[in-house]
C-alpha positions in Angstrom: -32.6 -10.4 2.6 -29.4 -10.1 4.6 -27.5 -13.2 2.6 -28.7 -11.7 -0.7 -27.0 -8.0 0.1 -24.2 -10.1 1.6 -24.3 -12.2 -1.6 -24.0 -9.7 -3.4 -21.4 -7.2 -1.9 -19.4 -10.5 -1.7 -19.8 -11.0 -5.8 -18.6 -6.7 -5.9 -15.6 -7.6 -4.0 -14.1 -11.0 -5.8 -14.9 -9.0 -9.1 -13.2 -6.1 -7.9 -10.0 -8.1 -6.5 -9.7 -9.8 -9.6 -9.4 -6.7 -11.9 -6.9 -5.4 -9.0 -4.9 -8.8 -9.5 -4.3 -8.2 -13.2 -2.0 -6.0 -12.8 1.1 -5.6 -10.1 0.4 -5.7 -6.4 3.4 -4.1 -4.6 3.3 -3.4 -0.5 5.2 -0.7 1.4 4.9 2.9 1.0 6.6 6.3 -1.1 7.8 9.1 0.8 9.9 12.0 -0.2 13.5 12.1 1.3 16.5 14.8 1.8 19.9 14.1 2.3 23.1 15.2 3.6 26.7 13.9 2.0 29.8 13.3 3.1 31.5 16.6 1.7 32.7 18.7 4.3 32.8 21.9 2.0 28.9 20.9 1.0 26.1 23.3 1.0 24.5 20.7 2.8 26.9 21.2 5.6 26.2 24.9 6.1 24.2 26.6 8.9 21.2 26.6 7.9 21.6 23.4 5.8 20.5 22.8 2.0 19.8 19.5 1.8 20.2 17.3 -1.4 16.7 15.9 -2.7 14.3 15.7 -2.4 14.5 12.3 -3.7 11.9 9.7 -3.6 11.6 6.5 -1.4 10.1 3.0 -1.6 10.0 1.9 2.3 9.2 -1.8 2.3 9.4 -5.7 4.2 11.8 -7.9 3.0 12.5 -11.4 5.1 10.9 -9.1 8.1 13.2 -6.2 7.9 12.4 -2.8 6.8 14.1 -1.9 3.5 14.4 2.3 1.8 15.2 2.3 -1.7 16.1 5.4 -3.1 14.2 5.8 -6.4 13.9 7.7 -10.0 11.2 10.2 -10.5 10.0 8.0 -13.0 10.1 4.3 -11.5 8.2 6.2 -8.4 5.3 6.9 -11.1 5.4 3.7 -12.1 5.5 2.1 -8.3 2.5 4.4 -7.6 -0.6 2.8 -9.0 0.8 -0.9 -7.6 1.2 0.6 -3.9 -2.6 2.0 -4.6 -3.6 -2.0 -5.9 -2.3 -3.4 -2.7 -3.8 -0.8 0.0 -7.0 -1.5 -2.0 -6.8 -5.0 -1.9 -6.2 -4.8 1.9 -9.3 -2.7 2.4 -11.5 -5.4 0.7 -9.9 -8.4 2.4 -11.3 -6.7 5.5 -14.9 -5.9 4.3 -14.9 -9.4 2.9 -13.5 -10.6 6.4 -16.4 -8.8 7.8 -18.8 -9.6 5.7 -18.3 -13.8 6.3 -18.0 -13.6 10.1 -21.6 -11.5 10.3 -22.6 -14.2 8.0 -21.3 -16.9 9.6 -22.6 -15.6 13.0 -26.3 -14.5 11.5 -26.2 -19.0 10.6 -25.0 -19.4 14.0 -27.9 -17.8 15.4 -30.8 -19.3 13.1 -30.0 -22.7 14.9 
């Protein structure tokens, strides 16, 4: 009964990573960021300080180094359901990682 759950959770997961596949996959993450200019006279400069923003952020890898990228309001909306594709996708790479080893562990032990 154990391969046929396993079977079958396995089938849910392939399916599921597929449909996530159609679309873009992006990695990194979208935070919300304030600034600070250069201009001395700037409200930002006061005591207490305004700061400019907030603006959003796309935090990512690139050759191993951490990249910001300041973006639009509307290219962050547009980012959004790709960053949710690619946590997903990570999430069922580990079930499926789990799910082979207790498979391939359960054969192990029937010898």
């Amino acid at each position: 009964m154990l391969v046929t759950v396993t079977s079958e959770r396995r089938r849910v997961i392939l399916a599921e990573m597929n449909r996530l596949t159609r679309r873009p996959v992006v990695a990194g993450t979208l935070s919300q960021r304030s600034t600070r200019c250069a201009g001395a006279g700037c409200h930002c400069r006061a005591d207490p300080p305004v700061l400019h923003g907030p603006y959003p952020t796309w935090s990512h890898q690139v050759n191993g180094r951490q990249v910001t990228t300041t973006l639009s309001a509307e290219e962050a909306e547009q980012l959004r359901p790709a960053l949710a594709a690619h946590r997903r996708l990570r999430e069922l790479v580990k079930e499926l990682e789990a799910l082979s080893s207790a498979d391939f562990e359960s054969r192990r032990a029937s010898k």
